[in-house]
N, C-alpha and C positions, 0 to 999 in steps of 0.2 A: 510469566514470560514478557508481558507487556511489560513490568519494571526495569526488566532488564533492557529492554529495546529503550527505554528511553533513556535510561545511563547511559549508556555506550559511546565514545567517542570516536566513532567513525561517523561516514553519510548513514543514513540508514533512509528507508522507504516501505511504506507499507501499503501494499496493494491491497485495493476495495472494489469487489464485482459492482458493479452499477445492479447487476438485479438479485442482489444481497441485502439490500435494507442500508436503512442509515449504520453508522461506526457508531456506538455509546465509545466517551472518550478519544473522542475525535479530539479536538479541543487542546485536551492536556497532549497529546501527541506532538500537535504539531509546537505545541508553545515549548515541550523538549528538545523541538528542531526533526523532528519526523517528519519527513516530506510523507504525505498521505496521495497518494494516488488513486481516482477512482477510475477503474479500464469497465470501458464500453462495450455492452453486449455480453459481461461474464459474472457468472453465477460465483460460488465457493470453491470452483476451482477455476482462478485467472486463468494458469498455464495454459489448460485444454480447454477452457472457453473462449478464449482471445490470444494466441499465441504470439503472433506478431508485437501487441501491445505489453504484452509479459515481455520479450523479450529485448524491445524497447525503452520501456523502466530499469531494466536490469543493467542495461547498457550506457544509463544514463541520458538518455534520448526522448526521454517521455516524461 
């Protein structure tokens, strides 16, 4: 899945709970042009840990 996220020509964004741990392949993401976002205060699931900030990223605001 990660291969394909970094092919792709659109924006693309990958959201990182802050109390998730570090990204392995962090790095190679962004140098694909991955915008990596790390949201504050959320576990494995951003959506329902940080809503607002999920849906911020989403919207291109974060």
């Amino acid at each position: 899945m990660r291969t394909i996220l970094e092919t792709l020509s659109v924006d693309r964004a990958y959201l990182q709970g802050e109390c998730s741990g570090g990204l392995d392949g962090r790095k190679d993401l962004e140098a694909a042009g991955v915008r990596v976002v790390t949201v504050p205060g959320a576990g494995h699931n951003v959506m329902f840990d940080n809503p607002d900030a999920f849906v911020a990223v989403i919207a291109g605001q974060g």
